[in-house]
C-alpha positions in Angstrom: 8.4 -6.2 30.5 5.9 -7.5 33.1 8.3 -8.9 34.9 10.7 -5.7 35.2 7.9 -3.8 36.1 7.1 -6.7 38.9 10.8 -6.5 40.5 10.7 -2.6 40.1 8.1 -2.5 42.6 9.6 -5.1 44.6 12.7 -3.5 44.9 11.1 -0.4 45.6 8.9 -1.7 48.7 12.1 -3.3 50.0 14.1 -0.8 50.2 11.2 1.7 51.8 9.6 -0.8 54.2 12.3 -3.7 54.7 12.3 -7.4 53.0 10.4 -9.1 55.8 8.2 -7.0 55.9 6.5 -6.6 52.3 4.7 -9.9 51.2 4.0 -10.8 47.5 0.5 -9.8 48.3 1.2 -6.0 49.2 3.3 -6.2 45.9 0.4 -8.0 44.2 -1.9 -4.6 45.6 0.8 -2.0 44.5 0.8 -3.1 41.3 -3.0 -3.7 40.9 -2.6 -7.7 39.7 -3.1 -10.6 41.2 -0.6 -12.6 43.1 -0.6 -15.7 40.7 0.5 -13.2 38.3 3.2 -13.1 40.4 4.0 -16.2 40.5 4.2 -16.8 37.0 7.5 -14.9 36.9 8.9 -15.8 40.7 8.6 -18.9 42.2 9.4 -17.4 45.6 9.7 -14.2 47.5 13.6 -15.7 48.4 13.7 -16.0 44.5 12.5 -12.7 43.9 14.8 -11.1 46.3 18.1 -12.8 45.0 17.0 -11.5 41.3 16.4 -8.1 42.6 19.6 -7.9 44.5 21.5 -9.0 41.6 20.1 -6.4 39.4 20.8 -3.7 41.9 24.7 -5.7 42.1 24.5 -4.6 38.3 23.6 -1.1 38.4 26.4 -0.6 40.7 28.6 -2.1 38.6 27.6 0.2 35.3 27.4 3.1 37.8 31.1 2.8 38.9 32.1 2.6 35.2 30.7 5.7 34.6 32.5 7.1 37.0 35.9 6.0 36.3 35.2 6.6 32.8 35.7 10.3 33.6 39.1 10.2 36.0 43.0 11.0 34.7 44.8 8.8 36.9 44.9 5.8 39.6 44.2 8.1 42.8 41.6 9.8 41.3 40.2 6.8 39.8 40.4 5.5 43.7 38.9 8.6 45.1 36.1 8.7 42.5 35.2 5.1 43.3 35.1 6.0 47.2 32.6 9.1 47.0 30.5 6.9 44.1 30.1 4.8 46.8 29.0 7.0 49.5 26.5 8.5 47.5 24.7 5.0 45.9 24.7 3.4 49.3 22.6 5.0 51.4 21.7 4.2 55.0 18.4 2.5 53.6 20.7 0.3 51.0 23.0 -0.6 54.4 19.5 -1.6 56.2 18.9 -3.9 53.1 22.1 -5.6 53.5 21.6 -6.5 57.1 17.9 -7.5 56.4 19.4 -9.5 53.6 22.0 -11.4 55.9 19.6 -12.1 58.8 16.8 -13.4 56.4 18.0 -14.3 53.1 21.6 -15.9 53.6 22.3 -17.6 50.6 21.7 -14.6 48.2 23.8 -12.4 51.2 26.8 -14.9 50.4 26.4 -14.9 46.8 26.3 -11.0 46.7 29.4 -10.7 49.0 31.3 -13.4 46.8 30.4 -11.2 43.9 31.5 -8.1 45.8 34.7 -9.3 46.9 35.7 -10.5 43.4 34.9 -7.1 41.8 36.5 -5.4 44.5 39.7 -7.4 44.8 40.1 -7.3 40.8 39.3 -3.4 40.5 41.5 -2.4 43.3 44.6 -5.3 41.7 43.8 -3.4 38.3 44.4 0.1 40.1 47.5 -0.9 41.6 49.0 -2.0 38.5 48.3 1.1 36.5 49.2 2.8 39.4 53.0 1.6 39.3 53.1 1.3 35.8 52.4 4.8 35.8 54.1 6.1 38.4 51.8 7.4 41.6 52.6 4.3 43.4 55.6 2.5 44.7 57.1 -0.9 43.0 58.4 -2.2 46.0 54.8 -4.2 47.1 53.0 -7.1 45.7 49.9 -5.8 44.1 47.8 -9.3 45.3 48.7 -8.9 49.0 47.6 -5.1 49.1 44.3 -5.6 46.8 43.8 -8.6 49.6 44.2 -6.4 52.1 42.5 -3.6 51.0 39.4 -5.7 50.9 39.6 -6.9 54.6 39.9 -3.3 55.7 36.3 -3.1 53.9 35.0 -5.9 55.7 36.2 -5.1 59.4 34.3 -1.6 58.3 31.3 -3.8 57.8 31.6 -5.5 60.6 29.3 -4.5 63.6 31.0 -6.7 66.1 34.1 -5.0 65.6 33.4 -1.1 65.4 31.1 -1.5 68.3 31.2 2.1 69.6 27.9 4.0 67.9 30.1 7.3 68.3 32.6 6.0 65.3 30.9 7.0 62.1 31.0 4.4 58.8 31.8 7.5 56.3 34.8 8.5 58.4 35.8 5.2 59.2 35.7 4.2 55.4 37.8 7.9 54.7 40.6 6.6 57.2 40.9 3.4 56.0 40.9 4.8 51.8 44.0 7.3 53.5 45.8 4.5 55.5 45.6 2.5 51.8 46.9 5.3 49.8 49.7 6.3 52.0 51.2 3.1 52.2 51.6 3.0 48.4 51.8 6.5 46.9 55.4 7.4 45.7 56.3 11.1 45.6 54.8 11.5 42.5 51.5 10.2 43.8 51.6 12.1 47.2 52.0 15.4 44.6 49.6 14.1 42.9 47.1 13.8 46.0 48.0 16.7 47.4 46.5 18.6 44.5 42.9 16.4 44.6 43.0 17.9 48.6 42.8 21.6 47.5 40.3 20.6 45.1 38.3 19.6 47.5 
């Protein structure tokens, strides 16, 4: 229990003041124990970090299952994903993740290969439903897209490509969910999208 209440904290600091800049002793003073305490659970602040980002991985994950837990069909299930998305990730949770790539590399790769994995087999899983059910076309291979559906999200992510601080992340990431969708949807699936528009 100690040690959840430890990485609570943690994670808390982190995300409010940055990961550089909270040392195990201003987590020591937040939580009124000593730092050896702390160290009796974490070897390391780098150790501490990569469990922490790994739980929060987790609570995404349970998050998102939630969510599609409650949709009728592959575009919704795709659009309900999306704005789940938006709304857990924060600008202070897109801080995190370039604090986490400048200073604490190793965990950033893990946590991207984990990303990529979920993403790529959610998004293959989708597309099959999808043309097993009808809102998308059969004439596409389900790998290639779910591969390139993932690279749109990481040209999004990438800085050094979307340069210009007057393109905005949320619409960039709405274009590039449309551009997906429209290369797939058959005419049942553009009916079907049509209606989640006026819904909106």
């Amino acid at each position: 229990m100690q040690r959840e209440i430890i990485l609570d904290k943690a994670m808390d600091l982190y995300l409010q003041f940055g990961l550089r800049s909270v040392s195990m002793d201003q987590i020591a003073n937040e939580l009124g124990i000593s730092k050896k305490t702390i160290y009796r659970f974490f070897d390391s602040k780098s150790a501490m970090v990569h469990e922490g980002i790994l739980r929060m991985t987790d609570e995404v994950k349970t998050f998102t299952d939630q969510i599609l837990a409650t949709v009728n069909n592959p575009i919704e299930e795709v659009f309900a994903m999306h704005f789940a998305l938006q709304e857990y990730f924060t600008p202070t949770h897109e801080r995190l993740l370039f604090q986490l790539k400048k200073y604490f590399p190793e965990t950033y790769r893990h946590l991207q290969k984990v990303k990529e994995e979920e993403m790529v087999n959610a998004t293959l899983e989708n597309l099959k439903r999808g043309v097993q059910e009808g809102f998308y076309r059969h004439d596409f291979d389900p790998e290639i897209i779910a591969r390139l559906y993932l690279g749109q999200a990481q040209i999004i992510m990438n800085d050094d490509f979307f340069w210009s601080d007057d393109l905005d992340k949320k619409e960039l990431r709405n274009q590039a969910l449309h551009y997906h969708l429209h290369g797939i949807l058959s005419e049942k699936g553009r009916q079907s999208l049509e209606k989640i528009h006026k819904k909106q």
